[in-house]
N, CA, C and O atoms as CSV, one atom per row, in Angstrom:
chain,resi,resn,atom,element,x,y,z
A,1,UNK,N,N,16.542,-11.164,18.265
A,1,UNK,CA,C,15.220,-10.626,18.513
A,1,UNK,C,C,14.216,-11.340,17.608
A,1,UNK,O,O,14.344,-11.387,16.385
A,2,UNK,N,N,13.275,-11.856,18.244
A,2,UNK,CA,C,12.120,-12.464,16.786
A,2,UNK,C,C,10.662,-11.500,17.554
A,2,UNK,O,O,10.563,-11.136,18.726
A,3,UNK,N,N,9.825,-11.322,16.589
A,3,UNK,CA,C,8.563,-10.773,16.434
A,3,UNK,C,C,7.582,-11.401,16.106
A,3,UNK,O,O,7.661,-12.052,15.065
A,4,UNK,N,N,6.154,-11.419,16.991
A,4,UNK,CA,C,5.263,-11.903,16.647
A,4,UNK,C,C,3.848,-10.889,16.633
A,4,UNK,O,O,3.259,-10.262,17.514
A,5,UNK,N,N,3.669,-11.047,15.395
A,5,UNK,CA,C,2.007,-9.948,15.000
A,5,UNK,C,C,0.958,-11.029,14.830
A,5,UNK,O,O,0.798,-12.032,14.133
A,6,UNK,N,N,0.155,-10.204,16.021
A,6,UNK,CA,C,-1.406,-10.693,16.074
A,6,UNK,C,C,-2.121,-10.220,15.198
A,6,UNK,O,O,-2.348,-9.010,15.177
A,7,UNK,N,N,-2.712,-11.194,14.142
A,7,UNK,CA,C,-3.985,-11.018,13.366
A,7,UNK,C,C,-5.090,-11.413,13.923
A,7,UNK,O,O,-5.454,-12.580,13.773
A,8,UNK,N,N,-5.620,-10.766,14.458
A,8,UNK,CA,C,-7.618,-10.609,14.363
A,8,UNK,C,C,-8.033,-11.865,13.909
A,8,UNK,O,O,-7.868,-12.193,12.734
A,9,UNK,N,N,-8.591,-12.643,14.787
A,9,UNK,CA,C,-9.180,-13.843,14.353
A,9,UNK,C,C,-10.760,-13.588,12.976
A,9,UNK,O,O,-11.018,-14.490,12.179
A,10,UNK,N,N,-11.422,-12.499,12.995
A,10,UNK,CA,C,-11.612,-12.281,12.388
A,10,UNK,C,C,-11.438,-12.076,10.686
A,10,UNK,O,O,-12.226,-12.223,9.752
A,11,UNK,N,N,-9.825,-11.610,10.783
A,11,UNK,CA,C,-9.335,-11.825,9.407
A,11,UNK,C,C,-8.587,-13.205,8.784
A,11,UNK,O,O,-8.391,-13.715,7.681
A,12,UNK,N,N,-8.332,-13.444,10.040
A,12,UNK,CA,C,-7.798,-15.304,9.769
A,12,UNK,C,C,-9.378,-16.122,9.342
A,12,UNK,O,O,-9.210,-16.756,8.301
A,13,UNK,N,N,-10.271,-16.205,9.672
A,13,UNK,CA,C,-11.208,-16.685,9.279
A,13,UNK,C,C,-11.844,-15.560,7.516
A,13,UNK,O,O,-12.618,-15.772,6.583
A,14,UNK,N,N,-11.305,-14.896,7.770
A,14,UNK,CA,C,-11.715,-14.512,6.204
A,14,UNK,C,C,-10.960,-14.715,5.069
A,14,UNK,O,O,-11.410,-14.608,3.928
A,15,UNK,N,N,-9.683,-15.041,5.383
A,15,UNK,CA,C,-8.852,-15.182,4.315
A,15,UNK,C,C,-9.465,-16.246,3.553
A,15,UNK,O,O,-10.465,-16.889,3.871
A,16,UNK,N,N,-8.880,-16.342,2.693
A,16,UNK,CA,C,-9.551,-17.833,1.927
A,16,UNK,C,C,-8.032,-18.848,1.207
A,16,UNK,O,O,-7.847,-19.200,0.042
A,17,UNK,N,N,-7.377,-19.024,2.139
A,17,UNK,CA,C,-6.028,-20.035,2.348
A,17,UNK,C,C,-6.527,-20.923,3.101
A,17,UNK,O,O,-7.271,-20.660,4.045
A,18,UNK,N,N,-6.086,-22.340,2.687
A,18,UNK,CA,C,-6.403,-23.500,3.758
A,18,UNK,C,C,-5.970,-23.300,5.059
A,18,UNK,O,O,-5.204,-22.338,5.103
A,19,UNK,N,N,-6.161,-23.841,6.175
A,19,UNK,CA,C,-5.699,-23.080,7.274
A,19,UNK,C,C,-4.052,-23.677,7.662
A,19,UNK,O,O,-3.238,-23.008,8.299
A,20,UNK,N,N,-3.810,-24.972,7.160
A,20,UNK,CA,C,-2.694,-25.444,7.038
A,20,UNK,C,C,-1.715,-24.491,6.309
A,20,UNK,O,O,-0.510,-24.618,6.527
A,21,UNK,N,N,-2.064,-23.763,5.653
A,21,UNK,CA,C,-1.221,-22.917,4.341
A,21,UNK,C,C,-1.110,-21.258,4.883
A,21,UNK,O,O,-0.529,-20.409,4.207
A,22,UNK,N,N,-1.718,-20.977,6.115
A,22,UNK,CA,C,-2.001,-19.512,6.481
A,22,UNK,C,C,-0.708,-19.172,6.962
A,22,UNK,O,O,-0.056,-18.286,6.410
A,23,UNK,N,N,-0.350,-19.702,7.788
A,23,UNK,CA,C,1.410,-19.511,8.070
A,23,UNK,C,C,2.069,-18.641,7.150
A,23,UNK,O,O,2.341,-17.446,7.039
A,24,UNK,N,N,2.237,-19.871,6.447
A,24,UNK,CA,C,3.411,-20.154,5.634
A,24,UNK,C,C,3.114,-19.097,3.890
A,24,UNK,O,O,3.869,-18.874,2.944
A,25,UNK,N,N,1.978,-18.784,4.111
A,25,UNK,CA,C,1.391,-17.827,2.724
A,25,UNK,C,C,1.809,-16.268,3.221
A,25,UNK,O,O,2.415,-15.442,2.538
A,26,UNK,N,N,1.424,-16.135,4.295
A,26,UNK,CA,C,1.493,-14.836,4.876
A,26,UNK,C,C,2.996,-14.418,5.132
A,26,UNK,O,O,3.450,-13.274,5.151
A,27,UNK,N,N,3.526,-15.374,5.286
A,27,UNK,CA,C,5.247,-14.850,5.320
A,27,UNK,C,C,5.890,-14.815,3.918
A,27,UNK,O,O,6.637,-13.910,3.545
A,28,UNK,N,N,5.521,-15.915,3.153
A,28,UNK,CA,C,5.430,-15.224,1.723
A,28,UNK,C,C,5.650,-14.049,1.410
A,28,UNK,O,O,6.750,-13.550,1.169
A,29,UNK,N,N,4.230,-13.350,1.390
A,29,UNK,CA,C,3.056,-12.528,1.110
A,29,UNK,C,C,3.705,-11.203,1.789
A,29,UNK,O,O,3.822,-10.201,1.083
A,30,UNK,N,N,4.157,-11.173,3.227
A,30,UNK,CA,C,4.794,-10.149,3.454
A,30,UNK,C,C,6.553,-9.914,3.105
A,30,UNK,O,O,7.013,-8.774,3.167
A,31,UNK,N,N,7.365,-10.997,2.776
A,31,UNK,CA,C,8.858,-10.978,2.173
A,31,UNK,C,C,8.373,-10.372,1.086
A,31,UNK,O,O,8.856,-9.242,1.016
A,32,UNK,N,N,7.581,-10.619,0.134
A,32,UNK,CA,C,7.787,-10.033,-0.993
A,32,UNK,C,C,7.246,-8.857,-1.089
A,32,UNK,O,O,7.371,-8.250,-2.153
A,33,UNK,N,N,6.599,-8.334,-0.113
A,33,UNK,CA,C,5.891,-6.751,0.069
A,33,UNK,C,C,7.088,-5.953,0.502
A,33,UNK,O,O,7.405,-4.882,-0.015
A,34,UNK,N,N,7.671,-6.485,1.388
A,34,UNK,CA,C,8.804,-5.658,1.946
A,34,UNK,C,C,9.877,-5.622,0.645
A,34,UNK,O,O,10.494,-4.564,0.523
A,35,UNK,N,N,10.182,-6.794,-0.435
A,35,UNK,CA,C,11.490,-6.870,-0.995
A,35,UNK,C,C,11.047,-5.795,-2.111
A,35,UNK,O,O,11.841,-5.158,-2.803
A,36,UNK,N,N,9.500,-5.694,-2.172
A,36,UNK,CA,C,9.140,-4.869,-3.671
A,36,UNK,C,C,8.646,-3.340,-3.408
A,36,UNK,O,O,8.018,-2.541,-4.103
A,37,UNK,N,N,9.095,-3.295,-2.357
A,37,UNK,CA,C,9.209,-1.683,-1.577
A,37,UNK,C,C,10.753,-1.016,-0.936
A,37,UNK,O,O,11.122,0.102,-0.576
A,38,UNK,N,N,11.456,-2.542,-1.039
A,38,UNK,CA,C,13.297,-1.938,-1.066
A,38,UNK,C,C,13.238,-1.774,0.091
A,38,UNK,O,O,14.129,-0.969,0.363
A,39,UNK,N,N,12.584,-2.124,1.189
A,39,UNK,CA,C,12.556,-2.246,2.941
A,39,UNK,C,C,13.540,-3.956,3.314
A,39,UNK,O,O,14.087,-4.241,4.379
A,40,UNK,N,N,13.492,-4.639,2.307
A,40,UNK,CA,C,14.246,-5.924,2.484
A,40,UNK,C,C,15.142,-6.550,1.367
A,40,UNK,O,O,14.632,-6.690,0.255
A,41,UNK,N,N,16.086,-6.834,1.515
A,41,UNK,CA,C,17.211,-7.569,0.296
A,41,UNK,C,C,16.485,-8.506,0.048
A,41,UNK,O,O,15.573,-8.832,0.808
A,42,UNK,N,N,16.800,-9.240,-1.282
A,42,UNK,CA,C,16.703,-10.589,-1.686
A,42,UNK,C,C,16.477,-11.261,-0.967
A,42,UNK,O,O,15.396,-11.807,-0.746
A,43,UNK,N,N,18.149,-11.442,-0.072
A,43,UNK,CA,C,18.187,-12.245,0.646
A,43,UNK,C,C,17.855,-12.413,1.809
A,43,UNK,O,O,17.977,-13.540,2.288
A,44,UNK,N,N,17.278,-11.215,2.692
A,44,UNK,CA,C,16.476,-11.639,3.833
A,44,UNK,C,C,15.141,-11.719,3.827
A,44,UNK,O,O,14.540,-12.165,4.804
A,45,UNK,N,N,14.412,-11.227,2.540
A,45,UNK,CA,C,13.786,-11.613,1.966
A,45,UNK,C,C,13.086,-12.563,1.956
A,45,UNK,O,O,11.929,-12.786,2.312
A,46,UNK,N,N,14.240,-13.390,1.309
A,46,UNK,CA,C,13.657,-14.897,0.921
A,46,UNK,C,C,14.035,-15.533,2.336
A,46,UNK,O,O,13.445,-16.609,2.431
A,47,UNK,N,N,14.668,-15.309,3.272
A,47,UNK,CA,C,14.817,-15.946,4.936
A,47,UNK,C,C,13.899,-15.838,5.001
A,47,UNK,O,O,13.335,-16.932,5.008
A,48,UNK,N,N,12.811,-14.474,5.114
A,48,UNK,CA,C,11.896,-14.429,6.021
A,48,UNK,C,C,10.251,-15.337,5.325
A,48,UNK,O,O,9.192,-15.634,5.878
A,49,UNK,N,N,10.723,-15.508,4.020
A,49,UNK,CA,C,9.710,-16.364,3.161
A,49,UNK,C,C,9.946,-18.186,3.355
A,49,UNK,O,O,9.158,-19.082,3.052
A,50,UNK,N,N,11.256,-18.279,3.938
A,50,UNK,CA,C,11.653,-19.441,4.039
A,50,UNK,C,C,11.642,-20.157,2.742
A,50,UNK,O,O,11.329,-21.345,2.670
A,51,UNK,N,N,11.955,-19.501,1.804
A,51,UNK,CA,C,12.273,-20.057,0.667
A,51,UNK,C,C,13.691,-19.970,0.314
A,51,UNK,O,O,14.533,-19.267,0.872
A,52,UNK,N,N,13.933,-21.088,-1.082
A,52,UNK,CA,C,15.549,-20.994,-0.973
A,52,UNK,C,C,15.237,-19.672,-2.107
A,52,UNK,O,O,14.212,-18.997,-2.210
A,53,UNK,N,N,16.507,-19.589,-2.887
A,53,UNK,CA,C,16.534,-18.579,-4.400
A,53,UNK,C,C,16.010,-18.620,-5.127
A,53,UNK,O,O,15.351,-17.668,-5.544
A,54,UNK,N,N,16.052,-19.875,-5.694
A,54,UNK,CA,C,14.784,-20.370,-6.844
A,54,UNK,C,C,13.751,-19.737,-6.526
A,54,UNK,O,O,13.310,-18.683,-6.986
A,55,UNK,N,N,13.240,-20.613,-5.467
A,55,UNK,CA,C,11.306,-20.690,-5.477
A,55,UNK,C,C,11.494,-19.177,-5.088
A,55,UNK,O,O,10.762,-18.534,-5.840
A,56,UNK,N,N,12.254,-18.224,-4.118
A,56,UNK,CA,C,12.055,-16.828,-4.050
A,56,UNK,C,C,11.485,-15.707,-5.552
A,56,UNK,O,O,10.665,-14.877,-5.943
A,57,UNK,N,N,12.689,-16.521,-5.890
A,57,UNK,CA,C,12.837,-15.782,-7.171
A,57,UNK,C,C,11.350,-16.090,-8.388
A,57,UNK,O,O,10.728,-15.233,-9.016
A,58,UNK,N,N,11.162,-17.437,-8.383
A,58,UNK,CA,C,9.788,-18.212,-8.958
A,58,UNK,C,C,8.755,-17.072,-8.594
A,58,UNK,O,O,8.014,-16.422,-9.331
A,59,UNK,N,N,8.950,-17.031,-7.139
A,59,UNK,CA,C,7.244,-15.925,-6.533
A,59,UNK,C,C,7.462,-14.728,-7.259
A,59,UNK,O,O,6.630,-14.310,-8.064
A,60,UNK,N,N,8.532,-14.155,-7.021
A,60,UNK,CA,C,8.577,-12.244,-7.515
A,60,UNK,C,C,8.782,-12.563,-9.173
A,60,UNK,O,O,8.873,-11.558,-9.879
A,61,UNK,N,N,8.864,-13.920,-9.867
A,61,UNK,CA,C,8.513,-13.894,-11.254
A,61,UNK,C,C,7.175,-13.780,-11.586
A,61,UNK,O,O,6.698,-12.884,-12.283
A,62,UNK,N,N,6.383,-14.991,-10.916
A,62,UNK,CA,C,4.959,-14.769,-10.934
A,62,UNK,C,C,4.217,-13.376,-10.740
A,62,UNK,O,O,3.048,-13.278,-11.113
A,63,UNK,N,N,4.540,-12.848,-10.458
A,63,UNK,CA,C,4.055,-11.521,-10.109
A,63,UNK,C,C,4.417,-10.265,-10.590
A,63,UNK,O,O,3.912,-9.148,-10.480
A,64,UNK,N,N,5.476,-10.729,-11.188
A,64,UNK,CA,C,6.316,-9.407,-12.497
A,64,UNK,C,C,6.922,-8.457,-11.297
A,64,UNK,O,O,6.750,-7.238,-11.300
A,65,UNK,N,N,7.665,-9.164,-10.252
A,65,UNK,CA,C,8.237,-7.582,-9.652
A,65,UNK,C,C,9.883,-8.523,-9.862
A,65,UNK,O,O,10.373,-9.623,-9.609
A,66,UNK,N,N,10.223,-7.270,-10.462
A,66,UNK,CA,C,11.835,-6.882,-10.987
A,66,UNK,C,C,12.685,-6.998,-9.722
A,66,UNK,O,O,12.300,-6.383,-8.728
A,67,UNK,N,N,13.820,-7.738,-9.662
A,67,UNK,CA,C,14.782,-8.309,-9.247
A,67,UNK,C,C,15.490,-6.591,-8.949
A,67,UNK,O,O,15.622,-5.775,-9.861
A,68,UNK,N,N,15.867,-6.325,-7.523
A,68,UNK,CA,C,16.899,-4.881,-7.436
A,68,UNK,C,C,18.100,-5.342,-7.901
A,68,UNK,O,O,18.547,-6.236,-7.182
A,69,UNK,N,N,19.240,-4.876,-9.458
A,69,UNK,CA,C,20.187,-5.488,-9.494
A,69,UNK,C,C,20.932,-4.303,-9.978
A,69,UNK,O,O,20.657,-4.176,-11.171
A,70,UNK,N,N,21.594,-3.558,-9.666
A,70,UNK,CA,C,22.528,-2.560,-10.006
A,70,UNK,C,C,23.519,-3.030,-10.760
A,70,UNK,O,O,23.766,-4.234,-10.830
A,71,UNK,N,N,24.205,-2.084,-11.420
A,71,UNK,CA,C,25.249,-1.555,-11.838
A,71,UNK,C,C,26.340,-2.233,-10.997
A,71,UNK,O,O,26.977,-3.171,-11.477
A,72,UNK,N,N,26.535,-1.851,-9.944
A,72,UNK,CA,C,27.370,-1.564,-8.750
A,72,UNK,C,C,27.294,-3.111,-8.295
A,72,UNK,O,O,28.345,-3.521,-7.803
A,73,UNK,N,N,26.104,-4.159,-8.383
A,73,UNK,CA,C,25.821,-5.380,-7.920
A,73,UNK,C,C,26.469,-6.058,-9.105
A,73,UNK,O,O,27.383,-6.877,-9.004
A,74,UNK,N,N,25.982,-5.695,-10.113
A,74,UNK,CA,C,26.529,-6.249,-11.545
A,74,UNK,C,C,28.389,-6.225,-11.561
A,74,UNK,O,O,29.125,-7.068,-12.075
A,75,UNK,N,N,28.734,-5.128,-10.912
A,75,UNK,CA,C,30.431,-4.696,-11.062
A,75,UNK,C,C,30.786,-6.173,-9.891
A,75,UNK,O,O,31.465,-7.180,-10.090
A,76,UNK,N,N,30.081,-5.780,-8.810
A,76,UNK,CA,C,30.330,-6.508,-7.425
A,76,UNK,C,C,30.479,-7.975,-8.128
A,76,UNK,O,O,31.433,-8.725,-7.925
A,77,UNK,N,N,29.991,-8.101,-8.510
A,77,UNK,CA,C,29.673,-9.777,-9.202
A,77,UNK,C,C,30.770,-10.275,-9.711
A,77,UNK,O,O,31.320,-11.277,-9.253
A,78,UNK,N,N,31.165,-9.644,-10.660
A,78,UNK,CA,C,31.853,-9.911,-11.215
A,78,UNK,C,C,33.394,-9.711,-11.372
A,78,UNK,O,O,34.174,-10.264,-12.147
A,79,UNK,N,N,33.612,-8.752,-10.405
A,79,UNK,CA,C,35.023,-8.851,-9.527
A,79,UNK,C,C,35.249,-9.925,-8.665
A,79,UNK,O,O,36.420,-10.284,-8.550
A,80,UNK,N,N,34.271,-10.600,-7.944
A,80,UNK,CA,C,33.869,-11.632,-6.971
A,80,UNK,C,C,34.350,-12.857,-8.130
A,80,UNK,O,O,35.037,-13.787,-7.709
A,81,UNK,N,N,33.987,-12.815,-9.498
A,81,UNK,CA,C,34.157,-13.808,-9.901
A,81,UNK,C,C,35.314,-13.833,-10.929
A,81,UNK,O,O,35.422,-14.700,-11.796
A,82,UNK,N,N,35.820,-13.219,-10.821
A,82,UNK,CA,C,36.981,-12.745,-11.457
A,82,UNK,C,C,36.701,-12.571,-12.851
A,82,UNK,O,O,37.071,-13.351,-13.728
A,83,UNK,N,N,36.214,-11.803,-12.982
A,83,UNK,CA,C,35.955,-11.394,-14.626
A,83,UNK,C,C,36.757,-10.174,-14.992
A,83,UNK,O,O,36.705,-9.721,-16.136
């Protein structure tokens, strides 16, 4: 299934992103709204930002929003890696 939302040409002309960069800011802009409201993992997350881990991780640094990492992720980890 893929989804496409119409923005108001109105607000596309108000943003103030080059128009080359409107895309690709706004999918950003909404991965990390969804990942810092716990509506999206990391990792689909950063799919839907089209970023790899790094630069994902780079954006939600810039911006001071905290990484979701449990206990339970922390245990997961590290059974995975044989610790």
């Amino acid at each position: 299934m893929s989804l496409q939302l119409s923005i108001p040409d109105s607000v596309i002309a108000a943003l103030r992103i080059p128009e080359a960069r409107i895309q690709k800011t706004l999918l950003i802009e909404l991965a990390i709204a969804l990942y810092q409201q716990n509506i999206l993992t990391f990792g689909k997350a950063r799919e839907l930002a089209e970023l790899d881990k790094y630069e994902f991780g780079q954006q939600l640094g810039a911006r001071q929003i905290e990484r979701h990492y449990t206990e339970t992720d922390l245990s997961d980890d590290l059974n995975y890696a044989g610790c």
